[in-house]
C-alpha positions in Angstrom: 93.6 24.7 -176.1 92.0 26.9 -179.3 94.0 29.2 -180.0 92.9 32.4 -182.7 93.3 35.8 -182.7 92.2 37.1 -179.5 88.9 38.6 -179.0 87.6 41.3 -176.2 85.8 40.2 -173.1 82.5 42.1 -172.8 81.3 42.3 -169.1 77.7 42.1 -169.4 76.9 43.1 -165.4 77.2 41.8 -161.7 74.9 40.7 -159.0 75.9 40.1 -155.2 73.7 39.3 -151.8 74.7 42.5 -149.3 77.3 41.2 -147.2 76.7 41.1 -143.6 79.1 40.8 -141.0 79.2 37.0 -139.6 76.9 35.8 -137.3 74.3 38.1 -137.9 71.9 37.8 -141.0 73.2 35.3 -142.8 74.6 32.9 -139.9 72.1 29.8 -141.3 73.2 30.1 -144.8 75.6 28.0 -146.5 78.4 29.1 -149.7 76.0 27.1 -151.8 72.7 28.5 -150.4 74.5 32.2 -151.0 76.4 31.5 -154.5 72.9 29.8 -155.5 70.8 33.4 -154.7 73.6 34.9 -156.9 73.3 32.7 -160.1 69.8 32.5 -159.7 70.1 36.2 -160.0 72.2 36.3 -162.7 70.4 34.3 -164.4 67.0 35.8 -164.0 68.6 39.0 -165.0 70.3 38.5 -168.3 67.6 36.0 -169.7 69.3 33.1 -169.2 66.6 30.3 -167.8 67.9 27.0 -169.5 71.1 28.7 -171.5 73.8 26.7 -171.6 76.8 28.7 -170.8 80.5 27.6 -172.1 81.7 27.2 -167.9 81.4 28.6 -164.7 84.0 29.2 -162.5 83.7 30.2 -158.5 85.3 28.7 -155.2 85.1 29.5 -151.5 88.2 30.1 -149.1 86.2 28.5 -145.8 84.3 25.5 -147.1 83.2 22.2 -146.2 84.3 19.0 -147.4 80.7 18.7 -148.7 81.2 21.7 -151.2 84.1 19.7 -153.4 82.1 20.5 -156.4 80.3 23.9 -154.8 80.3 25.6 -158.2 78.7 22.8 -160.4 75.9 22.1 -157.5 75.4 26.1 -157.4 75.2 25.6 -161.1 72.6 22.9 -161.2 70.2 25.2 -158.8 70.4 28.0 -160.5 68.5 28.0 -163.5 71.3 27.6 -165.9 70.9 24.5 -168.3 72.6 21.6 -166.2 74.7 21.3 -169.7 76.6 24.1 -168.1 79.6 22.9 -167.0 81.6 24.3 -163.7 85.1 24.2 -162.1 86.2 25.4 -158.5 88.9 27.8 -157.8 90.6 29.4 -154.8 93.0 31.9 -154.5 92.5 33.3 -151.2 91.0 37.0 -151.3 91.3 37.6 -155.0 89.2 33.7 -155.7 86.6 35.7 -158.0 88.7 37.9 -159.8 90.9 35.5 -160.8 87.6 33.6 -161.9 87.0 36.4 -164.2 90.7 36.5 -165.5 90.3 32.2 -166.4 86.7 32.6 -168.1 88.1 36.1 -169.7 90.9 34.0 -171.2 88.4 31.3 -172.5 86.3 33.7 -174.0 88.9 35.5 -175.4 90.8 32.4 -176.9 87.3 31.3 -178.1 87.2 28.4 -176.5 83.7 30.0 -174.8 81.2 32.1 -175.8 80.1 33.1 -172.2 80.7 32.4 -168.4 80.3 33.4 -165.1 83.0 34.3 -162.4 81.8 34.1 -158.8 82.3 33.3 -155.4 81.0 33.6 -152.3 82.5 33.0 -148.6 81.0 32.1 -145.1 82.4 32.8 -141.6 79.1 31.8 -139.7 79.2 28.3 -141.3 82.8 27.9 -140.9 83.4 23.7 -141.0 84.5 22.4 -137.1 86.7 19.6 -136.9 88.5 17.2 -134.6 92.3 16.5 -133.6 94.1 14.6 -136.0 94.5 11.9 -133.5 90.4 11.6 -132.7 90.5 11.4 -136.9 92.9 8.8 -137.1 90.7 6.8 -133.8 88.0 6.8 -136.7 90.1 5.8 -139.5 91.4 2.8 -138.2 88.3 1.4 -136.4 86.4 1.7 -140.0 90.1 -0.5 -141.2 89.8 -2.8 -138.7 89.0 -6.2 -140.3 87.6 -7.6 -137.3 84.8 -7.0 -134.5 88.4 -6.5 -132.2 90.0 -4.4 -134.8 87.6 -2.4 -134.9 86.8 -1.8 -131.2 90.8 -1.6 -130.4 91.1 2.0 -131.1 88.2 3.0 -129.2 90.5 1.7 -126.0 92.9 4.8 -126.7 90.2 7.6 -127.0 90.5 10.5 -124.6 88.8 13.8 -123.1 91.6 15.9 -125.2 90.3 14.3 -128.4 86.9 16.3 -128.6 88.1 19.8 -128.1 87.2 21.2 -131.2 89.6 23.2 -134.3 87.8 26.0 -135.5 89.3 27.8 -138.5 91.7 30.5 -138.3 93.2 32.8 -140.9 96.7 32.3 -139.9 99.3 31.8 -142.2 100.8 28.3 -141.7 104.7 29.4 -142.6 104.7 32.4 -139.7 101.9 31.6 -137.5 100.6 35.5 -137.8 97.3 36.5 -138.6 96.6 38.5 -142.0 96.0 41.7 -139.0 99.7 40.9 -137.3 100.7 40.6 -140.4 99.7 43.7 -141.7 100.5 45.7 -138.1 104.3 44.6 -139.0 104.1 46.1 -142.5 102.5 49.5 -141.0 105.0 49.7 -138.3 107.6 49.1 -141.5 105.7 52.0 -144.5 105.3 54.7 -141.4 101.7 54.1 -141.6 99.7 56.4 -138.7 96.9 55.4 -136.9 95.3 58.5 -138.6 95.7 58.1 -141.5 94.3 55.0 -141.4 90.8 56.1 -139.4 90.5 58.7 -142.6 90.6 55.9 -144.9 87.8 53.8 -143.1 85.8 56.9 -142.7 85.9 57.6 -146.1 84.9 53.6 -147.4 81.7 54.4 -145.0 81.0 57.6 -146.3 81.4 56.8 -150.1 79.5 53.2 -149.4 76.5 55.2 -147.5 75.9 57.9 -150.1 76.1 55.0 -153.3 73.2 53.4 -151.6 71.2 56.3 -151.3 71.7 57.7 -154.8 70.8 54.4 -156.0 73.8 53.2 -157.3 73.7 49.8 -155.9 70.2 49.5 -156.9 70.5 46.8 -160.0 73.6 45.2 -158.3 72.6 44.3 -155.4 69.4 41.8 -154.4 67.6 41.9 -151.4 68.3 38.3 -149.7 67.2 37.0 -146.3 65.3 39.8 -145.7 68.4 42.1 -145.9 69.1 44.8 -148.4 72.0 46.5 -147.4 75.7 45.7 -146.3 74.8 45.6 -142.3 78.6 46.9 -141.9 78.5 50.1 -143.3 78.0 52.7 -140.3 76.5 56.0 -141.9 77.1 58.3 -138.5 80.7 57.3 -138.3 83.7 59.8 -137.7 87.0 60.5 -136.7 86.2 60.9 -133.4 84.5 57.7 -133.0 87.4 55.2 -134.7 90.3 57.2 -132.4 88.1 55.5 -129.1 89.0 51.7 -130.4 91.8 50.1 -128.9 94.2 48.1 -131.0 93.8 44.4 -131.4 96.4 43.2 -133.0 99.3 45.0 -131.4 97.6 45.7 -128.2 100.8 47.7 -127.3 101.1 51.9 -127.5 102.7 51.3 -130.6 99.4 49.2 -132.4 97.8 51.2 -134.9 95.2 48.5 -136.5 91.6 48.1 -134.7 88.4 46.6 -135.1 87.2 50.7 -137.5 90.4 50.5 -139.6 90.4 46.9 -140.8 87.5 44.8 -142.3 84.9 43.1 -140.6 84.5 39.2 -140.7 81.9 38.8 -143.3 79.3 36.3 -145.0 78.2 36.9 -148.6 78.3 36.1 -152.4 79.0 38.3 -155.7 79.3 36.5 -159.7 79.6 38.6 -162.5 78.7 37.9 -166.6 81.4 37.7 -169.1 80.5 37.2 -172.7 82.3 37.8 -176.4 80.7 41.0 -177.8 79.2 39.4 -180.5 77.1 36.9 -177.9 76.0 39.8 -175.8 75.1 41.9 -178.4 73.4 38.6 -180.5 70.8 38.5 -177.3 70.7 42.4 -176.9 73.1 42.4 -173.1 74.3 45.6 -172.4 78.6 45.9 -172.9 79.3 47.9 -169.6 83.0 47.5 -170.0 85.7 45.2 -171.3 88.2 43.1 -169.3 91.5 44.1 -170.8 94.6 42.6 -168.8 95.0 40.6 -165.6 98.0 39.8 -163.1 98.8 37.8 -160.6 101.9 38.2 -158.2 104.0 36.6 -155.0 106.1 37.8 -152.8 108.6 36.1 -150.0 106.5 37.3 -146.9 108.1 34.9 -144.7 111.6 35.8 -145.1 111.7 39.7 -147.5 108.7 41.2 -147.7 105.0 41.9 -146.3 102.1 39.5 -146.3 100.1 42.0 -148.6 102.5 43.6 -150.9 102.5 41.9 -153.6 99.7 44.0 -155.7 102.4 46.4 -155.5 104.2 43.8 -157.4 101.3 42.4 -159.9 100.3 46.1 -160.9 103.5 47.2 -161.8 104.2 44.4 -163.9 100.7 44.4 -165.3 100.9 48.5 -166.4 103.9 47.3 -168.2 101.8 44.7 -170.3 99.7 47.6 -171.0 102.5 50.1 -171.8 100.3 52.9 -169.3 101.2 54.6 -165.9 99.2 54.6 -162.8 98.3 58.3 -163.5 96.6 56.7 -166.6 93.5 55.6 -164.9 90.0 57.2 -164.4 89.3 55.2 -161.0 91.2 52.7 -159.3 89.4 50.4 -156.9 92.0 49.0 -154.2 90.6 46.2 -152.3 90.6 47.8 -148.3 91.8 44.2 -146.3 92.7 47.0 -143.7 93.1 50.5 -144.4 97.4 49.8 -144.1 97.4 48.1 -146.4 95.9 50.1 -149.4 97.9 53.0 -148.0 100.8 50.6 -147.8 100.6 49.8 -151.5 100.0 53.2 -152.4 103.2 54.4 -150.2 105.4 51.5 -152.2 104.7 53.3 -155.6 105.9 56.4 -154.5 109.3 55.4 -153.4 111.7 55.7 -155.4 113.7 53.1 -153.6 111.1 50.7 -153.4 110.0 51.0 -157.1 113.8 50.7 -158.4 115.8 48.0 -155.9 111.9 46.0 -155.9 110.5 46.7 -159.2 112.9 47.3 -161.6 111.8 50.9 -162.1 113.9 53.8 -163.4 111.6 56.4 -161.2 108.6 55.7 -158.8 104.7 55.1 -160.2 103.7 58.3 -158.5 100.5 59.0 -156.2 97.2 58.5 -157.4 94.3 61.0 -157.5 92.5 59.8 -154.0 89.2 61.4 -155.4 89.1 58.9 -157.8 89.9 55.5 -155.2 87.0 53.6 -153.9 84.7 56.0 -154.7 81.5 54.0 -154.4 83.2 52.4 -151.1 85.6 49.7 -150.0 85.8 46.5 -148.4 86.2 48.5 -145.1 83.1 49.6 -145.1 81.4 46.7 -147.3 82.7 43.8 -145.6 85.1 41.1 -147.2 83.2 37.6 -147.6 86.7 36.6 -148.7 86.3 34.4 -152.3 83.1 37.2 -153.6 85.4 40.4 -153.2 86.6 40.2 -156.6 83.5 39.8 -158.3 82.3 42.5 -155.9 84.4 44.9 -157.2 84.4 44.0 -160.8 80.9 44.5 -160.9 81.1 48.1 -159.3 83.7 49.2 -161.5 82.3 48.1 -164.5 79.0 50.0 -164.1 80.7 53.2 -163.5 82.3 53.1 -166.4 79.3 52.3 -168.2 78.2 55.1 -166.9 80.9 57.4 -167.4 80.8 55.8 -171.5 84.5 55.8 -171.4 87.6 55.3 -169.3 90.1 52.9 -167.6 89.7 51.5 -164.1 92.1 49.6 -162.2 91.7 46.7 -159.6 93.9 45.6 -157.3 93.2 42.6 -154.5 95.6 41.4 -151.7 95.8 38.0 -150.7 96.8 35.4 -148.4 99.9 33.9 -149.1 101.6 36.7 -150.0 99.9 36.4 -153.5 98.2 39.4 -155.2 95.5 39.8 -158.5 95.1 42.9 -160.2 93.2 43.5 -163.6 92.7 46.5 -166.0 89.4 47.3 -167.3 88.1 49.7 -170.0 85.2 51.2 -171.5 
């Protein structure tokens, strides 16, 4: 611990790889290959070739056994002096934001002078495994003490033992996927099928036109040969998502398809934290400042949906900062699938749900949809799960540099019924 009296966390800037749906473009790369392109890139952009930073903090959801130190080995390969020290973290969908909210709380407890909050996911290099039972075959002929021991438990193997178990995103305590999941809280908020579509449409449409005004120019580097998110779909309409067929309730009554929820996806993000007088000491832009961050959990198994509880972390988090949700300039609402964003944004206009679940005299009110995901979502971006945090935080923060003032609010959903939210301001 160090403790003084607090000091403001400067975000410096972002970088990310485009993310590509998996199995396309970046099916041969590997978390470290893809979290290596993004420090690299960090590093070549702020000057920092052979800096020692005070720690580095980035983790993966699907990973190898191999990558039990992923962010120090990205660390070493990236430019950074190997003095820089590193720490993996995961939690779920928000794993890089709540990167930024650890190394923001170093920095501004002093402890550090400067990190980097990253992560990166891949779907296309997703680990394979064997039963349990071909594991345990293994185990106990490497025990055996003996040429017999060890042979013994080859006389048990069988067919059934090499049928592989490929990773799922199913939550262990319900056996639902994050898309059942999130059909049962639609069915629950009144969520249409429409309303939905307009949402996706939108997160294409507001992805497509950053690109080609340039926005995404100095955040983004050209990797693999790629350039741009290969999910976003430019010509996309109304028309077009209302011909997909539900695919997690395949029933009349499913309203979730393969247009209105995100895309499996490979790819890596890290952004640049620093103490203002370190940026400014080595002339680093200050695009915004990283003011308050939340975390949050909800009971999904036996009271409540699987992605609710932003609705939970921002409420308690506006009270930190004595503000409203009306209070903010943008708000960037990570899109797992378009119910769920409207989901959250249906909770904080109850009035039942905002006093029997949050404590709240009246409800938080709408917020200005002209001002959500304006530069686009995770619908049409893709979702390499640990890098959407970072992702975001980078966006936000250079449009509030370039607005010179304002307030923007994140919030990310994630597995487990867990949610990270954050404030930042220019």
């Amino acid at each position: 611990m160090h403790f003084q009296p607090p000091r403001r966390v400067a975000i410096v800037g972002g970088r990310r790889i485009p993310f590509c749906r998996a199995h396309t473009d970046f099916a041969n790369c590997s978390n470290q290959d893809m979290l290596t392109a993004v420090l690299k890139d960090l590093v070549q952009k702020f000057n920092l070739a052979g800096v020692a930073l005070g720690d580095v903090s980035a983790g993966a959801v699907i990973k190898h056994s191999r990558d039990w130190n992923l962010a120090r080995e990205s660390v070493l390969g990236s430019g950074l002096a190997p003095e820089t020290p590193a720490f993996d973290l995961q939690r779920a969908c928000g794993t890089s934001l709540e990167a930024a909210i650890q190394i923001g709380n170093k920095i501004a407890l002093g402890q550090i002078d400067a990190g980097i909050a990253a992560g990166t996911d891949s779907i296309s290099d997703a680990p394979i495994v064997y039963p349990d039972e071909y594991r345990y075959l293994l185990l106990n002929s490497f025990r055996g003490r003996s040429f017999g021991a060890r042979v013994r438990p080859w006389l048990g193997i069988r067919p059934r033992m090499f049928k592989p178990e490929l990773p799922g995103v199913v939550e262990p305590r319900t056996g639902l996927s994050m898309g059942e999941s999130t059909e049962l809280t639609a069915k629950e908020w009144g969520i249409t099928r429409e309303a939905q579509d307009e949402l996706a449409v939108n997160s294409h449409l507001h992805a497509s036109a950053a690109y080609d005004e340039g926005f995404y120019r100095d955040i983004v580097t050209p990797y693999e040969g790629v350039a741009e998110d290969n999910n976003i779909r430019r010509d996309t309409s109304l028309e077009q998502l209302a011909k997909l067929r539900p695919v997690f309730d395949r029933s009349d009554s499913g309203t979730m398809t393969a247009g209105n929820s995100t895309p499996l996806t490979d790819g890596a993000a890290g952004v640049l934290l620093a103490s203002e007088e370190w940026a400014r000491a080595r002339g680093l832009p200050i695009q915004a400042y990283l003011r308050y961050g939340k975390v949050a959990a909800v009971d999904f198994v036996q009271k409540e949906g699987l992605l609710m509880a932003p609705a939970y972390a921002v409420s308690s988090m506006l009270a930190d900062a004595n503000l409203t949700l009306q209070d903010f300039d943008l708000y960037e609402i990570h899109e797992a699938f378009a119910a769920q964003t409207l989901a959250t944004l249906k909770a904080w206009e109850s009035a039942e749900f905002c006093r029997d679940k949050l404590g709240r005299d009246e409800p938080m009110g709408p917020i200005d949809r002209k001002r959500l995901n304006i530069k686009g979502g995770s619908l049409a971006i893709g979702h390499p799960f640990a890098a959407t945090g970072a992702r975001i935080l980078a966006g936000l923060a250079k449009m509030l540099e370039s607005r010179d003032a304002g307030k923007g609010l994140i919030s990310v959903c994630t597995a487990g019924g867990m949610g990270v939210t954050a404030i930042l301001e220019k």
